[in-house]
N, C-alpha and C positions, 0 to 999 in steps of 0.2 A: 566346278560350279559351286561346289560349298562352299569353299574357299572365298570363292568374288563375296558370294553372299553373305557371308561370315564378315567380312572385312569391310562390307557397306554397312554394315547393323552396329558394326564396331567404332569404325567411325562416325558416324552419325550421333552414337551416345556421347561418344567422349569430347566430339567436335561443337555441340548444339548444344539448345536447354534441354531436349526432349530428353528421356530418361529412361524411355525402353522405344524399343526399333524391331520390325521383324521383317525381314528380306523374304520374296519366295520371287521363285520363276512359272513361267507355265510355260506350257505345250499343248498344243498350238498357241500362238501368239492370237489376240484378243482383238475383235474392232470394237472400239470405245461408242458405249450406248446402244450396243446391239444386242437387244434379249437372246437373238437366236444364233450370239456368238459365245460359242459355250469353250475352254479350256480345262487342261487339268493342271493341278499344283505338285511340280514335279520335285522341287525342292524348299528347305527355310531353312535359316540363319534367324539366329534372335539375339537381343542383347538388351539388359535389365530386367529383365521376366524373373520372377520368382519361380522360384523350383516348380512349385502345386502348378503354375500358369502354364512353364515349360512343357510338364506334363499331358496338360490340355492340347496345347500345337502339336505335339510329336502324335499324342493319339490320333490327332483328327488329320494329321498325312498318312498316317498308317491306314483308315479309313477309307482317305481318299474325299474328295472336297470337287464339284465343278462351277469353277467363275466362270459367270456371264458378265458378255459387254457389257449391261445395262447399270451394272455396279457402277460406273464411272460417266455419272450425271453430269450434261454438259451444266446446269444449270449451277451446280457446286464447284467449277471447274475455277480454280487460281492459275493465272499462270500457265504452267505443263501440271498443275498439279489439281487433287481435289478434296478440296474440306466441306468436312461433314458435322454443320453444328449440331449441340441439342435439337430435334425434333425432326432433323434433315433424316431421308430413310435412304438407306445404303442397300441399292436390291439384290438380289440374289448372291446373297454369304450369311451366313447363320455368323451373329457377333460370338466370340470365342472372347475374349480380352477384355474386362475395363480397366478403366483406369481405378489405380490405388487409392487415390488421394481427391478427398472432393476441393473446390475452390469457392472463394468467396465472392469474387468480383464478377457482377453478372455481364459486364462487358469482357470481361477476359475469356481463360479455356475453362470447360465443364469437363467435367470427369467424362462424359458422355459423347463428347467430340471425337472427332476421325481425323487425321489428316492422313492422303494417299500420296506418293510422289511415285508416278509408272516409269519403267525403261522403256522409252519408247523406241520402236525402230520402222524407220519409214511408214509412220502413220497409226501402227497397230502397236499393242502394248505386248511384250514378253514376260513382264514379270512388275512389283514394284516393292518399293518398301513402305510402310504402316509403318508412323508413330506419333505417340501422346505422352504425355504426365512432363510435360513443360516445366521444369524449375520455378521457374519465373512464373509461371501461372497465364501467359502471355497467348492469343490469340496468335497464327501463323503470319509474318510480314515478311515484306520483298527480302530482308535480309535474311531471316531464317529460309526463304525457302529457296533461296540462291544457290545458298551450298548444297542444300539436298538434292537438287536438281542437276546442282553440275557432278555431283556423285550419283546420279540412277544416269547421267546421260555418258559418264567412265562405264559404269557397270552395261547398258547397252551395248557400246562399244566391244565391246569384251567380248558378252554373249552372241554378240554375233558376228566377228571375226573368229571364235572357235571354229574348227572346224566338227567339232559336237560336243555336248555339254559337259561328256565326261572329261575331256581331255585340258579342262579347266583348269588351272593348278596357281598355286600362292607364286609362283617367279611368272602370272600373266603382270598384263599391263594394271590391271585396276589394284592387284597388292604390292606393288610397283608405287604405284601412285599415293596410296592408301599410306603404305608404310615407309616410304621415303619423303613425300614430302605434306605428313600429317606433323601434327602439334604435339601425339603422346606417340610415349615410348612405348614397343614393341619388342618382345623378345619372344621368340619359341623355344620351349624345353620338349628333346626326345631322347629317350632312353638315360636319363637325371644330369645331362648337362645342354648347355644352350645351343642350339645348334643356328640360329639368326638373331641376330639384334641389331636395331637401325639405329639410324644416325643420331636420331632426339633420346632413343635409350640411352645411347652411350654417355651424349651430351646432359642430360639429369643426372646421372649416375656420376659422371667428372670419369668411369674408364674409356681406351678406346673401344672400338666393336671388337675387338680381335680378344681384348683382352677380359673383354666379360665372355667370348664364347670357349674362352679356356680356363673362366673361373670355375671354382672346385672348393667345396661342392655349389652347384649352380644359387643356390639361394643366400648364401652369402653377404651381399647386402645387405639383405634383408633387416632390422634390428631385430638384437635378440628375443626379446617381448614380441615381436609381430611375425617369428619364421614359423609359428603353426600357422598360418593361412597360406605361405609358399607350399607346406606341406602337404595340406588340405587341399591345394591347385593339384597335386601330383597326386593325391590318391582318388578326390572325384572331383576330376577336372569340366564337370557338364554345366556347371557356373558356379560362378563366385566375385563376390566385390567386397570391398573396405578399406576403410582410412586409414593405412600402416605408415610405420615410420620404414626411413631406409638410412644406410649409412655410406656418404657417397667417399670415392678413393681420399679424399683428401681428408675424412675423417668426420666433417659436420654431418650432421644431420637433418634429415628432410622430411616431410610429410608428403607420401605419396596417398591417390586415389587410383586404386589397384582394383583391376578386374583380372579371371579369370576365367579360360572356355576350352572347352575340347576342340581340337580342327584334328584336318590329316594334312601333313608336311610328306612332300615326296612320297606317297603312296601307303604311308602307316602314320600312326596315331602318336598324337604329340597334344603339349598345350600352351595355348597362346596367353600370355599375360602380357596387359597393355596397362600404362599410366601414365600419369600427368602428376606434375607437381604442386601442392597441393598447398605447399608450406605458411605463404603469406596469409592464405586465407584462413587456414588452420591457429598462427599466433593471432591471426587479429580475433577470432572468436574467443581463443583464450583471456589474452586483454579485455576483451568486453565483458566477458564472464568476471576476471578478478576486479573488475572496476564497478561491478552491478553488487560486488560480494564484500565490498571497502567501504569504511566512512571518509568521504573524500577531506576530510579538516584533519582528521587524526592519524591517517593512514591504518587503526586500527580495523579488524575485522568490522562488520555493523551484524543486524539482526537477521537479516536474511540467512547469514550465514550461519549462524547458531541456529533456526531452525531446521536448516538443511543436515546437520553435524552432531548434534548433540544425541540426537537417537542414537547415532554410532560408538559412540562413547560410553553412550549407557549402555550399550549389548556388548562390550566389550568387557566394561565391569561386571556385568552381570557372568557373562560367558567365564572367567576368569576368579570372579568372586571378588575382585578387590574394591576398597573403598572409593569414591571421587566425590569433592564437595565443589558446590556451585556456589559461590560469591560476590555479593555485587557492595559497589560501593558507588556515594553520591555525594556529588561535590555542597557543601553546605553553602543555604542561604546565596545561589547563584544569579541567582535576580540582583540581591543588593550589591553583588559583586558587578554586574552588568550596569545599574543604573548608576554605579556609583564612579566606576572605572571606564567603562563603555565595550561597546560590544568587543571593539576589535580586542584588548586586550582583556576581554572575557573568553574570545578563541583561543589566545596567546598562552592563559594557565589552563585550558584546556585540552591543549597538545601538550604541554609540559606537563603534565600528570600523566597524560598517555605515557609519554614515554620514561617518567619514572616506574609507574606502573607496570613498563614491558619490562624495563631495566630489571628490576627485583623479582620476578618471575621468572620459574626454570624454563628451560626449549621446550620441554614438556607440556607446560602449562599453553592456556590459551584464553585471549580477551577480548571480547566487542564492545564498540564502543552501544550500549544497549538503548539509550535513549539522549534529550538533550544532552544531561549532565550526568546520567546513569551510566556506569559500567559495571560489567558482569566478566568475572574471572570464572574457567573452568579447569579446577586443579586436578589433575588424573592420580590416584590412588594417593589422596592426601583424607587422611582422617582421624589427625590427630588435633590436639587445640591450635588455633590460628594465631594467637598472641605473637609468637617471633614474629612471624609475617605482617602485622599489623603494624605492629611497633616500627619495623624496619621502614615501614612504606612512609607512616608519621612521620618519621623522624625526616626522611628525607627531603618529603613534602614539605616542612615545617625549614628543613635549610634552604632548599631551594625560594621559597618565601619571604625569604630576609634577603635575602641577597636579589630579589629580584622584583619584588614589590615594593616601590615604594610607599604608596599609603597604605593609613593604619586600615589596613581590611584585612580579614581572619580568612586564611585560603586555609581550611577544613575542609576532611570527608570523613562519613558516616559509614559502618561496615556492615555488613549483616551475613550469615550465610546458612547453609545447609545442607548436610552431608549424608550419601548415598554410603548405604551399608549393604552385604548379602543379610544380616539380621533383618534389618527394615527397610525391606524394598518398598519403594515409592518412583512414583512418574515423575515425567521432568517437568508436568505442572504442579503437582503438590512441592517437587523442590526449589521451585521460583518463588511459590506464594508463602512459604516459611524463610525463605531467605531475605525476601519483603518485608514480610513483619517483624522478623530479626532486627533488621536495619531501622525498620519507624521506632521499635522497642526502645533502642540504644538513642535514637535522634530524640525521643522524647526523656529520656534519661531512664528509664526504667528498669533497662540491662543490669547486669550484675559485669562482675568483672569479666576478661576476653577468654573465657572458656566453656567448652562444647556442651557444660553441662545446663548453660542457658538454651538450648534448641527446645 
């Protein structure tokens, strides 16, 4: 009986948007909207519940809970199923569970919503599965509640072709169904190697079944950076989820969505780890992330990214003691460059300076493009006078400019900067606003020659 229920909760998260699922069965079987059809809840399965939550379910079985019929309002009734908006009352069950996460869309789901899908069997309900926190934020539709349906009406099946609850076990028909032909992989580990793994595990993974239930040690896959959560599955297997990488036979690598749960396999205690591959979705959030964090003309870093980064930098020198100066430079007079030349080849020495600019720069270093015609250089443990550096950048900028401008327009930039000492610590806003005035000092002529002792 654990088992079905276990494997309904599991499919249903990994299958759906919902994002926690909680199976129970009763005893006796329920007639639907009768106050005075009382039940007891004789078992649960869950999956997505946070620890503190799981806590909450397993005390209040231990306790002991009796559902009545009247819980299952015909007037809330979808389908075989029943949802329960904001303000709809859900009778006789004390709410144990909210949702995590509130929502914005007042036609979509509320944190506050129910949806029920029963096992029914010949009319009366034996049990059902409960869930909420929708991904998508999405109210329940024919298509969502299709599959849940056609899995509480496997899970019925099940329950009552046992011949009693206990004799339930993971080789019946529903984890049959569940783990042969679901969409994630399945594998059970007992006593620290695999002892089942279905057809879609093998198939994510690129081994056959055979060959991941004779790998050694079982977590292997695993990537190296991500085998403490296999580990963590094996020492408190009562749940666990997260976004690991894996490394499948033929050596690429993947990003799985990995869950973790305690079951019983054959009569003793094992743990079930189920995933899906995750990978596409995983690089395209990357891509979107490094393209929100790029200037898209320059390909150089932009501001965002210097905000996000520079604190790290500085706790690094700090932590460390060593010097780092923050630099910026500005392209001169880029207006009359623009009205003069026109925009597109105002882009054109704007990426060519980028990239002389990265050219002359160690791996070390790092540069955003900081505003129109502003950039800002962040040199890590540089604190000595910048003249070499200067010079070199000039000079290059000044060939690159003959040979590629033809009119007489003056492609100059202005330098300024400001150096991070453990003597004189300052924040990364007083290092910008001296590095500013460096830069207007020298644009108005009033610098001295290219050494630190003008700061």
């Amino acid at each position: 009986m654990q088992n079905v229920l276990q494997n309904v909760a599991l499919s249903i998260v990994g299958r759906t948007t919902f994002q926690r699922a909680i199976a129970s069965c009763y005893d006796p079987p329920l007639a639907p909207g009768a106050a005075s059809s009382l039940s007891a809840v004789v078992a649960v399965a869950t999956s997505g519940l946070a620890r503190e939550m799981q806590r909450v379910v397993d005390a209040q079985l231990v306790r002991g809970s009796a559902i009545r019929g009247d819980r299952y309002d015909p007037a809330c009734r979808i389908g075989r199923s029943y949802y329960y908006p904001k303000g709809a009352r859900l009778r006789g069950v004390t709410e144990l569970i909210r949702s995590r996460r509130g929502y914005l869309s007042a036609t979509g789901w509320n944190q506050e919503d129910l949806l029920l899908t029963p096992f029914w069997n010949d009319g009366e309900i034996i049990g059902q599965v409960s869930v909420d926190d929708p991904s998508d934020g999405c109210r329940p539709s024919a298509e969502s509640l299709t599959f849940l349906e056609e899995v509480a009406a496997v899970a019925a099946l099940s329950l009552r072709d046992a011949s009693s609850l206990e004799k339930l076990t993971e080789t019946h028909h529903l984890f049959q169904f569940l783990a042969e032909s679901g969409v994630t992989g399945v594998i059970v580990v007992q006593d620290n190697r695999i002892v089942y793994a279905n057809e879609m595990a093998a198939e994510i993974l690129g081994f056959g079944q055979a060959e991941l239930e004779e790998l050694a040690p079982w977590w292997g896959f695993f990537h190296p950076d991500d085998r403490p959560f296999a580990w963590h599955c094996a020492r408190d297997p009562h749940y666990a989820k997260r976004i690991v990488r894996a490394i499948r036979k033929d050596g690429r690598e993947i990003w799985l969505s990995a869950y973790g749960h305690a079951m019983q396999y054959r009569g003793r205690e094992a743990v079930a780890c189920q995933f899906y591959d995750v990978t596409e979705r995983v690089e395209t959030e990357h891509q979107l992330k490094e393209r929100a964090l790029r200037d898209p003309l320059t390909g150089l870093r932009n501001r965002a990214y210097f905000d996000d980064t520079i604190h790290i930098e500085l706790a690094r020198s700090q932590r460390y003691k060593r010097p780092f100066t923050l630099m910026m430079a500005d392209l001169r007079d880029f207006k009359r460059i623009n009205d003069t030349l026109g925009h597109q080849e105002g882009d054109r020495i704007l990426c060519a300076l980028a990239r002389i600019f990265r050219e002359q720069l160690r791996d070390s270093d790092w540069i955003v493009r900081f505003g129109g015609d502003e950039f800002l250089f962040v040199l890590p443990e540089t604190g000595d006078p910048l003249s070499s550096l200067v010079d070199r950048i000039r000079a290059c900028i000044a060939k690159w400019r003959a040979e590629n401008v033809a009119a007489a327009v003056e492609v100059g930039v202005d330098f300024g900067w400001s150096m991070w000492s453990p003597d004189v610590p300052r924040t990364v806003s007083q290092l910008l606003e001296e590095a500013d005035a460096h830069m207007y000092e020298r644009k108005r002529g009033k610098a001295g020659s290219l050494d630190a002792s003008n700061l």
